[in-house]
Short mmCIF file of the C-alpha atoms (twelve columns), coordinates in Angstrom:
data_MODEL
# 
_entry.id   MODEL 
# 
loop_
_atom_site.group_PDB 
_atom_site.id 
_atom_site.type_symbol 
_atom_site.label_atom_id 
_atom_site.label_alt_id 
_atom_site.label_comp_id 
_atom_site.label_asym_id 
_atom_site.label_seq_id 
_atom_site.Cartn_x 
_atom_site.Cartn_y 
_atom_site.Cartn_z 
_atom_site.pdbx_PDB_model_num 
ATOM 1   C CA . UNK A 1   -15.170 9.919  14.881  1 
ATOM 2   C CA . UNK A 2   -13.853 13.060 13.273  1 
ATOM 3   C CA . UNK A 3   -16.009 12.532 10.065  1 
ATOM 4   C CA . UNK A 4   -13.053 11.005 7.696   1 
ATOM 5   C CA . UNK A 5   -13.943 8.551  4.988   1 
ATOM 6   C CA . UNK A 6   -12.152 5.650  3.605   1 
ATOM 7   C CA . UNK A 7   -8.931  4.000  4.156   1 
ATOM 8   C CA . UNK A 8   -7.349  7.140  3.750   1 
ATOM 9   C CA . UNK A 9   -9.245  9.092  5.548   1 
ATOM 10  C CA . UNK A 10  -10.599 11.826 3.611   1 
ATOM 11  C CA . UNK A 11  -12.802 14.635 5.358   1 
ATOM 12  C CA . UNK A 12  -15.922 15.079 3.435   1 
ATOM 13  C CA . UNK A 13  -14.653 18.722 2.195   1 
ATOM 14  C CA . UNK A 14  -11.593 16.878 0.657   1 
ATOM 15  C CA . UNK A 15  -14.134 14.484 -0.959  1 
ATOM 16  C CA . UNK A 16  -15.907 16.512 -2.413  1 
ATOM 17  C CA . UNK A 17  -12.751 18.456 -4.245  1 
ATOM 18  C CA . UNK A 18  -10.242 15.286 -4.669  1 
ATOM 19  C CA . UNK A 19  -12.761 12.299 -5.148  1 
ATOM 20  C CA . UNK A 20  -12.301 10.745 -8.415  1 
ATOM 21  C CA . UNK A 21  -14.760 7.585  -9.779  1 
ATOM 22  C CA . UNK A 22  -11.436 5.553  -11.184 1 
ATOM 23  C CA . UNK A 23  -12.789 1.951  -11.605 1 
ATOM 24  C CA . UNK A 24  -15.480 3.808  -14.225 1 
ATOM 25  C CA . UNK A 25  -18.501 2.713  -12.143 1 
ATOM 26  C CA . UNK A 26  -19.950 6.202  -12.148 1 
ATOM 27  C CA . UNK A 27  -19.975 6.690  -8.604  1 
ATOM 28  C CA . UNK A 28  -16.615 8.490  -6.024  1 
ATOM 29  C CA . UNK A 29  -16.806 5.318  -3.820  1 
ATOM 30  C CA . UNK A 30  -14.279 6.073  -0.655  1 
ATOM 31  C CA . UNK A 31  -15.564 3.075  1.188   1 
ATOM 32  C CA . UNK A 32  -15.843 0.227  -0.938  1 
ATOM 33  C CA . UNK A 33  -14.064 0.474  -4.676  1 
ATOM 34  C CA . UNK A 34  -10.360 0.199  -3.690  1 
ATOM 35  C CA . UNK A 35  -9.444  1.631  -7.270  1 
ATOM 36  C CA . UNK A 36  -11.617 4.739  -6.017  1 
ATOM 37  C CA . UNK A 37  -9.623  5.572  -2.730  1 
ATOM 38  C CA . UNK A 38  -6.334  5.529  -4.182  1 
ATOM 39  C CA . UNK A 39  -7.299  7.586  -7.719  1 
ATOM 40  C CA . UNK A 40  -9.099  9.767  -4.780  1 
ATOM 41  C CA . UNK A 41  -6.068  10.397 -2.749  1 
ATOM 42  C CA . UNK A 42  -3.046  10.421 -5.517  1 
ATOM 43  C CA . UNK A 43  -5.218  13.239 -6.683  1 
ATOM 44  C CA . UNK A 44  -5.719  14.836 -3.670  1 
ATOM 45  C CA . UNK A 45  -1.531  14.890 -3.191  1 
ATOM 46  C CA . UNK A 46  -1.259  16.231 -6.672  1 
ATOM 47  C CA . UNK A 47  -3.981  19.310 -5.389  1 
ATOM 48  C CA . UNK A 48  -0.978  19.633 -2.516  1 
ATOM 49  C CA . UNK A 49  1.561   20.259 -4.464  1 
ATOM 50  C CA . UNK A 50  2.884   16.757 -5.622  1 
ATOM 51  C CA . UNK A 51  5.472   16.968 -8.753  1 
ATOM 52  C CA . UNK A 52  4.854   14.113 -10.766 1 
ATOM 53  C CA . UNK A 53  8.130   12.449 -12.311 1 
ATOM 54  C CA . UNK A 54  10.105  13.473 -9.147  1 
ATOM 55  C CA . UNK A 55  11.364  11.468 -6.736  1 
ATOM 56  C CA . UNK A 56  10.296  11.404 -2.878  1 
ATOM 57  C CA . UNK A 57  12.650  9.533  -0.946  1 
ATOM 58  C CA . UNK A 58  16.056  8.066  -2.083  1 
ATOM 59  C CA . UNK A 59  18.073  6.081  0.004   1 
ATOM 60  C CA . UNK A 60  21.676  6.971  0.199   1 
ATOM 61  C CA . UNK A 61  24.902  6.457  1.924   1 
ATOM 62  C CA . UNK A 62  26.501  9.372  4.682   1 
ATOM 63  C CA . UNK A 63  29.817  9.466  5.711   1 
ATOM 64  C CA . UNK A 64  29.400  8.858  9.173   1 
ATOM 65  C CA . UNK A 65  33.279  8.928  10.317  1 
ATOM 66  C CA . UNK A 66  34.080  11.679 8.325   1 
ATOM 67  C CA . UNK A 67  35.408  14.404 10.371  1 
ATOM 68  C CA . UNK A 68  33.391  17.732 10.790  1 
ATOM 69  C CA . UNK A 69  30.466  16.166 8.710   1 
ATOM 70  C CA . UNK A 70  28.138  19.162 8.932   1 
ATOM 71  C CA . UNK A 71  25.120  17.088 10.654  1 
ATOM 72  C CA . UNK A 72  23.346  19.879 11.640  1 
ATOM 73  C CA . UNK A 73  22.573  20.352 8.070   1 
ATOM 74  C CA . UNK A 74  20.615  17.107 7.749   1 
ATOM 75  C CA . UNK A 75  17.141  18.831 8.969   1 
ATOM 76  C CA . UNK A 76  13.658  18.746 6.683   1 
ATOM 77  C CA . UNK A 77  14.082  22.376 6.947   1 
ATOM 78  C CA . UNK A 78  17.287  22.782 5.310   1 
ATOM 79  C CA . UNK A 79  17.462  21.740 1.891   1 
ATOM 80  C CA . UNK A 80  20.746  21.708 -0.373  1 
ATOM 81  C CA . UNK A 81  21.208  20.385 -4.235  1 
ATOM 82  C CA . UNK A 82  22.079  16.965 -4.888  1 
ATOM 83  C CA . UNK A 83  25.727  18.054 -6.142  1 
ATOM 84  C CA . UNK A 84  25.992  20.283 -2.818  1 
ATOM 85  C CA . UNK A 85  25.254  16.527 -0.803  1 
ATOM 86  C CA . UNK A 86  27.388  14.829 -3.512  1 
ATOM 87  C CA . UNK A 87  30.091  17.217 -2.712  1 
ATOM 88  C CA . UNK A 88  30.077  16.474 0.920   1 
ATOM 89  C CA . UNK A 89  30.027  12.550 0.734   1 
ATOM 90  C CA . UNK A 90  26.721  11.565 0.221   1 
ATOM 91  C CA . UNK A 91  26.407  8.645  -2.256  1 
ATOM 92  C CA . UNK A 92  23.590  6.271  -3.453  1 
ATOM 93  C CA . UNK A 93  22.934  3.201  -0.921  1 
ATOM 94  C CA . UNK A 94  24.997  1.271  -3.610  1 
ATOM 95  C CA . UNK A 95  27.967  3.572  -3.345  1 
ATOM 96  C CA . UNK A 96  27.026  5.443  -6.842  1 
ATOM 97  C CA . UNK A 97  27.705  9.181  -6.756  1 
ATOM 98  C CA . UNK A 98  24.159  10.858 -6.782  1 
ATOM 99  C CA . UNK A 99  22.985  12.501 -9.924  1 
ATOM 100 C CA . UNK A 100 25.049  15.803 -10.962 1 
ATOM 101 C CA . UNK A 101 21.872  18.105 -10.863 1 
ATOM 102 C CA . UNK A 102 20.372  20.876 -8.334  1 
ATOM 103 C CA . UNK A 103 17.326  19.131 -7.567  1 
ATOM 104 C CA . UNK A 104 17.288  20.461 -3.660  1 
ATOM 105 C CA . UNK A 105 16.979  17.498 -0.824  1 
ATOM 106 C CA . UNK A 106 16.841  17.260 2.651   1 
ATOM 107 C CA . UNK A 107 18.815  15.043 4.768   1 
ATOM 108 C CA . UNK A 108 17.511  12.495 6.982   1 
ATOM 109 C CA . UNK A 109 18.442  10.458 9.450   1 
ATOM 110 C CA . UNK A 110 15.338  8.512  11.219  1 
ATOM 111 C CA . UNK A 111 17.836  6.707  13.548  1 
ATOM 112 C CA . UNK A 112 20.548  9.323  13.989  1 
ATOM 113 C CA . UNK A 113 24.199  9.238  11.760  1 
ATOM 114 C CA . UNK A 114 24.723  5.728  12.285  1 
ATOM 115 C CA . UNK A 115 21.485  5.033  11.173  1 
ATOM 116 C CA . UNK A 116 19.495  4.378  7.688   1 
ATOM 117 C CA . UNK A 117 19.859  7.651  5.636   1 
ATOM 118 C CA . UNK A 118 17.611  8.956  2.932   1 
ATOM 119 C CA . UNK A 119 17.690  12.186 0.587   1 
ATOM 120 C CA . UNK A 120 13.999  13.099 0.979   1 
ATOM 121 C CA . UNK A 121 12.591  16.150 -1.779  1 
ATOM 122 C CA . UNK A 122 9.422   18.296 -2.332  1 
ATOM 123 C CA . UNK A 123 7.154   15.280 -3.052  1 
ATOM 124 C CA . UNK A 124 8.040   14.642 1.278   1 
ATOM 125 C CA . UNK A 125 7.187   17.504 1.956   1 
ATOM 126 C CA . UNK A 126 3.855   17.200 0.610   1 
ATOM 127 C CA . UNK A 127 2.690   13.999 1.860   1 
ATOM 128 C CA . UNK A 128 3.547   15.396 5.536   1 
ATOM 129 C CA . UNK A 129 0.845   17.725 4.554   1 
ATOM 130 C CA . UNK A 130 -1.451  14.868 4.604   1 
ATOM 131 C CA . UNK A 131 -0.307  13.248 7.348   1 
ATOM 132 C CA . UNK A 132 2.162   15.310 9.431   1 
ATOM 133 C CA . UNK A 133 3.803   12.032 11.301  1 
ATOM 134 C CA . UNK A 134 7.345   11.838 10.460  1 
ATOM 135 C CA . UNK A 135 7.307   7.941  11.216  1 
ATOM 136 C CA . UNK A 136 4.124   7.098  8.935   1 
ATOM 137 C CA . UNK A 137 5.608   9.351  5.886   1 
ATOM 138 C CA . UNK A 138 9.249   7.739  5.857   1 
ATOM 139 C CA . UNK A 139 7.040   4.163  5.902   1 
ATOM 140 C CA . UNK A 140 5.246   4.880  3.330   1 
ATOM 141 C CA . UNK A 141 8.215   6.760  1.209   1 
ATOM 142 C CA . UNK A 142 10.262  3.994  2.156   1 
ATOM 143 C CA . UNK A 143 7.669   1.345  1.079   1 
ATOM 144 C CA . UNK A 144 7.175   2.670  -2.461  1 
ATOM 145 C CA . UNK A 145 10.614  2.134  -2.892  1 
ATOM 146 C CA . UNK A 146 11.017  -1.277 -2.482  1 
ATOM 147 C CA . UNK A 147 7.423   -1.662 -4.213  1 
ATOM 148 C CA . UNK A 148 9.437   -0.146 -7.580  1 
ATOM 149 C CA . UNK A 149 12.559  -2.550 -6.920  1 
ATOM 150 C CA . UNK A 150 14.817  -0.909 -4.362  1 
ATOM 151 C CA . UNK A 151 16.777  -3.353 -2.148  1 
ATOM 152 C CA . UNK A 152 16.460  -3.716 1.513   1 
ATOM 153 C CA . UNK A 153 17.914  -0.676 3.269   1 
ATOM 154 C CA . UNK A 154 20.802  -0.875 5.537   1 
ATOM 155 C CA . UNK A 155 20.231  -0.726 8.690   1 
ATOM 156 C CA . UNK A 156 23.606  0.558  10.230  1 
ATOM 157 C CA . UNK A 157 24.715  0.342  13.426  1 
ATOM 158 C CA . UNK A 158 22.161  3.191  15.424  1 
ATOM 159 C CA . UNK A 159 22.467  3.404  19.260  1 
ATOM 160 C CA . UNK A 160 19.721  1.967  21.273  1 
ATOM 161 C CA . UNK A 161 16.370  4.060  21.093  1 
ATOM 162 C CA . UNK A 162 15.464  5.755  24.232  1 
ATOM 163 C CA . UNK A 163 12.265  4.278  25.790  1 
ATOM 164 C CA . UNK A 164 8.627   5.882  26.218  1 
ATOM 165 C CA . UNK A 165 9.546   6.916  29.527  1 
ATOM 166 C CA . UNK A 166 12.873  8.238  29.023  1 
ATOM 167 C CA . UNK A 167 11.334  10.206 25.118  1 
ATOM 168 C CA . UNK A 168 9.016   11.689 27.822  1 
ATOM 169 C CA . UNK A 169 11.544  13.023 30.581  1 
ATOM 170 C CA . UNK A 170 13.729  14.189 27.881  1 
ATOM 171 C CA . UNK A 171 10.639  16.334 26.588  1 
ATOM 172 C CA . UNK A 172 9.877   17.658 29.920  1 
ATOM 173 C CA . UNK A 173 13.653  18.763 30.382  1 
ATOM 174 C CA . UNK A 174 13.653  20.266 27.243  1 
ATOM 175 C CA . UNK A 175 10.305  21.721 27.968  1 
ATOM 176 C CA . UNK A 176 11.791  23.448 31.029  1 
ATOM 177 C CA . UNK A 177 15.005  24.733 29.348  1 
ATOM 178 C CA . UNK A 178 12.570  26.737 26.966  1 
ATOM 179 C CA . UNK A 179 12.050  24.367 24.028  1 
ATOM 180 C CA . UNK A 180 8.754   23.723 22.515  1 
ATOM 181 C CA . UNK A 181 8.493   20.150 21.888  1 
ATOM 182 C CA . UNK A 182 4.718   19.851 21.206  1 
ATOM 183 C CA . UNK A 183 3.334   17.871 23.193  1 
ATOM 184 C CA . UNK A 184 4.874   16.031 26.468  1 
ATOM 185 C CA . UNK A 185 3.764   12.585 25.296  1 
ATOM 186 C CA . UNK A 186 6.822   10.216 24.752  1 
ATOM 187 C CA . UNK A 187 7.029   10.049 20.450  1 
ATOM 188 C CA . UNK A 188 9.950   11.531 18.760  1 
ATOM 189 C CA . UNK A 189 8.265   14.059 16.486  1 
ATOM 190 C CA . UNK A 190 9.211   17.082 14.035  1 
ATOM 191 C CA . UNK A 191 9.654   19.315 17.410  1 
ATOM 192 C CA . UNK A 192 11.079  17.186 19.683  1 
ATOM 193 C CA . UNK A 193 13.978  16.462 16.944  1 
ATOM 194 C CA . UNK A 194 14.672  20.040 16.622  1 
ATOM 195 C CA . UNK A 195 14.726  20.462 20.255  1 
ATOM 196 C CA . UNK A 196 17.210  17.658 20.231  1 
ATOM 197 C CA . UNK A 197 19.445  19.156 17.812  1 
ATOM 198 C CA . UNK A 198 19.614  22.332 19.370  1 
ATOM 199 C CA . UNK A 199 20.495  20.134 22.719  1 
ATOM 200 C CA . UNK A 200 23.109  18.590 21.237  1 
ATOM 201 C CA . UNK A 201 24.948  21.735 19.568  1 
ATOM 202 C CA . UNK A 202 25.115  22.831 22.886  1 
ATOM 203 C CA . UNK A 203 26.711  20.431 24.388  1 
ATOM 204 C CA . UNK A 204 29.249  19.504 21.336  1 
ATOM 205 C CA . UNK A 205 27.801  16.658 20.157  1 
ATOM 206 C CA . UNK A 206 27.187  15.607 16.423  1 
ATOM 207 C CA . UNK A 207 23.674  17.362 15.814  1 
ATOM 208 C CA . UNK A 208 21.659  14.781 13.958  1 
ATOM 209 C CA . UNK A 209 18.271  15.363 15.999  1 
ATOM 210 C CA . UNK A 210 18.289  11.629 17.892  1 
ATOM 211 C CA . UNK A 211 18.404  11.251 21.195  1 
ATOM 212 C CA . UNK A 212 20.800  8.911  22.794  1 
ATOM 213 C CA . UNK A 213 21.127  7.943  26.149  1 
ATOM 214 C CA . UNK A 214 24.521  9.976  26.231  1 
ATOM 215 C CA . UNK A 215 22.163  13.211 25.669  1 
ATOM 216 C CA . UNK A 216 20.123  12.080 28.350  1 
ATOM 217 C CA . UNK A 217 22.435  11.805 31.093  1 
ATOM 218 C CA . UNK A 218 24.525  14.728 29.843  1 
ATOM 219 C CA . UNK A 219 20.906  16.683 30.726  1 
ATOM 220 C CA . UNK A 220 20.123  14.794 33.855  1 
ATOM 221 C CA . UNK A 221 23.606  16.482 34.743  1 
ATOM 222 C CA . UNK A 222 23.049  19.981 33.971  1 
ATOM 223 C CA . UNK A 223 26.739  19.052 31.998  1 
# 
């Protein structure tokens, strides 16, 4: 309905710049050569900024009962070097120490500190141009890892996610204390998580942008 075309949804403007005939038929098919959408939109992420040869999402290990664990620092926003992450813990899912170089990463943590951790770079940053849905990026990042022979993640020990309804209160509370969470609508997105984190600082807790249940009823207090 909003004029995209293909399985990737291009807009016709982006067609017209990106589109690339790559199955050699002479035609920029979005809608029925396969080969053509996904020439069509690798290029297109390459017109966004995409590095090839770098990575875009490496799994890794955090040191989740290390004391004073700075997990305010794991936030798209904030990116450090590898050897600054290396320095403070961080290891390959495997328990290998991460490669001694400066490329800068950002930590994060879909499920919270207990949760599955990943080392995301540029390359992240770029597809969330294309489609700004934390969720849908880390599922695709994720997926092209284990399509190149990464092992299943693991899956930790996260706290229960909050429900719809209780995603939705929490926004509305945060709304009120001043917070802009985009919209009041019950999905844990980019603002809601940094409205979370600043939450939690507040009251003490470990700031890795999930909500728990905890931070819920600490709010519902006014503790």
């Amino acid at each position: 309905m909003a004029g995209e075309l293909g399985q990737t949804q291009m807009m016709p403007s982006e067609y017209y710049q990106y589109a690339v005939d790559y199955d050699g038929d002479g035609k920029r098919n979005l809608l029925r050569s396969a080969p053509d959408v996904l020439g069509s939109t690798a290029n297109y992420l390459v017109g966004l900024g995409w590095r090839r040869g770098e990575p875009w999402l490496t799994e890794v290990r955090v040191p989740a009962t290390t004391p004073n664990f700075p997990w305010d620092q794991a936030d798209l926003d904030i990116k450090l070097p590898r050897t600054k992450w290396a320095s403070l813990g961080v290891t390959l899912a495997d328990g290998r120490p991460l490669p001694a170089d400066n490329l800068p990463a950002s930590l994060l943590l879909p499920m919270g500190r207990l949760g599955p951790a990943f080392l995301v770079y540029k390359n992240f940053d770029v597809y969330l141009q294309w489609n700004n849905s934390l969720v849908y990026s880390t599922t695709a990042a994720y997926l092209a890892t284990r399509i190149t022979g990464a092992p299943p993640l693991h899956r930790g020990s996260p706290p229960p996610a909050l429900g719809f309804n209780d995603v939705k209160a929490m926004q509305a509370m945060l709304v009120r204390t001043g917070y802009d969470v985009g919209a009041v609508d019950g999905f844990l997105g980019l603002k809601t998580r940094q409205a979370v984190k600043a939450m939690q600082l507040k009251y003490g807790l470990p700031a890795d942008s999930y909500p728990t249940a905890d931070l819920l009823a600490r709010m519902r207090g006014g503790r």
